[in-house]
C-alpha positions in Angstrom: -33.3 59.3 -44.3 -33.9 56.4 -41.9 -32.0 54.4 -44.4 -28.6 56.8 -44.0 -29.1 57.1 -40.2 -29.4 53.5 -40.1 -25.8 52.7 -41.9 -24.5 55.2 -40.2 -25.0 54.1 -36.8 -23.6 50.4 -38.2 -20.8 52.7 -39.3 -20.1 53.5 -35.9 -20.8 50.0 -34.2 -18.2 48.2 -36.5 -15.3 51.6 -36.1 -16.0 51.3 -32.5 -15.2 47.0 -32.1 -12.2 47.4 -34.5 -10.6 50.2 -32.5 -11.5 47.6 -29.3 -9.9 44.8 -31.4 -6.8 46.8 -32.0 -6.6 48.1 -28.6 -6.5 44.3 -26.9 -4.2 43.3 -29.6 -1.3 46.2 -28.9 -1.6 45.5 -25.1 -1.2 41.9 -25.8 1.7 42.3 -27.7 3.2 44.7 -25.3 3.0 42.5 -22.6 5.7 40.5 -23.4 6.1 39.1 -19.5 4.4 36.2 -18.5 5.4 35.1 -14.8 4.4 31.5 -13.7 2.3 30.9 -10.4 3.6 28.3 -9.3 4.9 28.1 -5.2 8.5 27.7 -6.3 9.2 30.4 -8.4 8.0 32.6 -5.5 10.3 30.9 -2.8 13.6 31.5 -5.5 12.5 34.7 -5.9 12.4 35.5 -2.3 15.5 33.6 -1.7 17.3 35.6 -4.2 16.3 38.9 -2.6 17.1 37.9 0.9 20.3 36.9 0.0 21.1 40.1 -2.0 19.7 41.6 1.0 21.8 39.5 3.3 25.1 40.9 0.9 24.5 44.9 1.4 26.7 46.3 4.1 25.0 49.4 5.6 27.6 52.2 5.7 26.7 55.1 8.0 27.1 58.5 6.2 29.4 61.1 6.8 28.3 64.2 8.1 30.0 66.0 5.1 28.6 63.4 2.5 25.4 65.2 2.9 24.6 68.0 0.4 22.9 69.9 2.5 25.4 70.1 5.8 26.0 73.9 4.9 23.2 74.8 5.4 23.2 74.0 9.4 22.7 76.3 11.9 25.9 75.7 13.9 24.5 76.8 17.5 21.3 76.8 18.4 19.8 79.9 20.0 17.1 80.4 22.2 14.6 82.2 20.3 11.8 80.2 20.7 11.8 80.9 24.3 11.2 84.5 24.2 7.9 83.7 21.8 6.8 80.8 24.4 7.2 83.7 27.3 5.5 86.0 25.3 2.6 83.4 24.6 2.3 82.7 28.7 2.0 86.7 29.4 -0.8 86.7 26.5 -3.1 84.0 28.0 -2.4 85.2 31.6 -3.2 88.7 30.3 -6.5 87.8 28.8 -7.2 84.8 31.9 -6.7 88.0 34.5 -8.5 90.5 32.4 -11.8 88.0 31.9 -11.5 87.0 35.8 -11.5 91.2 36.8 -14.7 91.7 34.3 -16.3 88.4 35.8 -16.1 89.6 39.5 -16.7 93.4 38.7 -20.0 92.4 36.2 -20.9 90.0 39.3 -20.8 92.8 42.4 -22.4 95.4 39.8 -25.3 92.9 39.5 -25.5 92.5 43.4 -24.8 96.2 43.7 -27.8 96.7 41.1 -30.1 94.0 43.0 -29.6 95.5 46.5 -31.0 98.6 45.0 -33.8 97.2 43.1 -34.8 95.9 46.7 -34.9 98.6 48.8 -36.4 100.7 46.1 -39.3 98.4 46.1 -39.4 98.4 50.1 -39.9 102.6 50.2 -42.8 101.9 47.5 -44.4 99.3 49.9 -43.6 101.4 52.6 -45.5 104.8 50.8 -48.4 102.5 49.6 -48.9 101.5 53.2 -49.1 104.9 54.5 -51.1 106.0 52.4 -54.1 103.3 52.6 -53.0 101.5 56.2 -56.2 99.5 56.1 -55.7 97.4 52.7 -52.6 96.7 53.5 -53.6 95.2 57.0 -55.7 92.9 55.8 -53.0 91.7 52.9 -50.8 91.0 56.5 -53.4 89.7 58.3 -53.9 86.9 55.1 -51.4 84.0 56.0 -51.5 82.5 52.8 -49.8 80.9 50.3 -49.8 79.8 46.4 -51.1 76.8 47.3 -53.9 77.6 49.5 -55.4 80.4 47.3 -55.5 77.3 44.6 -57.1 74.9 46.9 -59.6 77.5 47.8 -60.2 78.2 44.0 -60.8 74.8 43.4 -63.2 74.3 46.4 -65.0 77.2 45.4 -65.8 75.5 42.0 -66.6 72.2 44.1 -69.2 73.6 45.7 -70.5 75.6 42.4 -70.7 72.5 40.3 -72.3 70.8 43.3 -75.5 73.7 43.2 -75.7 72.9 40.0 -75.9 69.9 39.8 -79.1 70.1 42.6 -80.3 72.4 40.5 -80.6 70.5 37.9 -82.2 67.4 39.9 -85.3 69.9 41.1 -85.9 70.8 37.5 -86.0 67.5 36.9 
């Protein structure tokens, strides 16, 4: 079996390089033009095109030579401009409609925070009448964030400082 796979597979290497073989040998029969590299042929070359170039008279075409001159429009109307226009009203439509929402969403909000306020005054108000004292002393207390954390922090002071004495009578 090895033997078989082994031909085969030689088989195949030697079909493969012949078709390769053939393959070069058609394209270089079929290319049949050889150009030199040389400078000079280059310049001729060029030379001959510019002066065929040089020769050519550019004729302007007649509007009838074209094949396609019936099928002009012969006057142009204005129909883009009623789509422009109608493009204008959409955008100042929509501009004007999200401007009205903006300012009416805006005053609801104020409307809605006015209320929120006084609402929360008449329960200050109710909680005060009805316990005058605790809310005396809550007016009376002139503080702010700040000084309720600096007494916080004093008040720990001093705590870690008792214990600390504490610790040096055990001791």
């Amino acid at each position: 079996m090895t033997k078989n796979s082994s031909v085969t597979q030689i088989a195949k290497a030697s079909h493969e390089s012949l078709t390769d073989s053939l393959l070069t040998q058609k394209l270089k029969k079929m290319d049949s033009v050889e150009l030199p590299m040389d400078e000079n042929f280059f310049d001729q070359m060029h030379d001959q095109i510019m002066q065929a170039v040089e020769k050519t008279e550019i004729k302007q075409l007649n509007r009838w030579a074209k094949t396609w001159v019936f099928l002009e429009t012969r006057a142009k109307y204005y129909q883009h401009a009623g789509i422009k226009a109608t493009k204008a009203l959409f955008v100042l439509a929509v501009v004007s409609l999200s401007y009205g929402l903006g300012a009416t969403s805006v005053a609801m909000f104020e409307k809605a925070h006015e209320q929120q306020i006084t609402k929360n005054k008449d329960v200050i108000l109710k909680q005060a009448i009805q316990s005058p004292v605790e809310w005396a002393e809550l007016a009376a207390v002139g503080q702010n964030d700040m000084d309720l954390y600096a007494e916080i922090l004093n008040e720990k002071i001093q705590r870690l400082g008792l214990e600390s004495e504490v610790i040096k009578n055990e001791l």
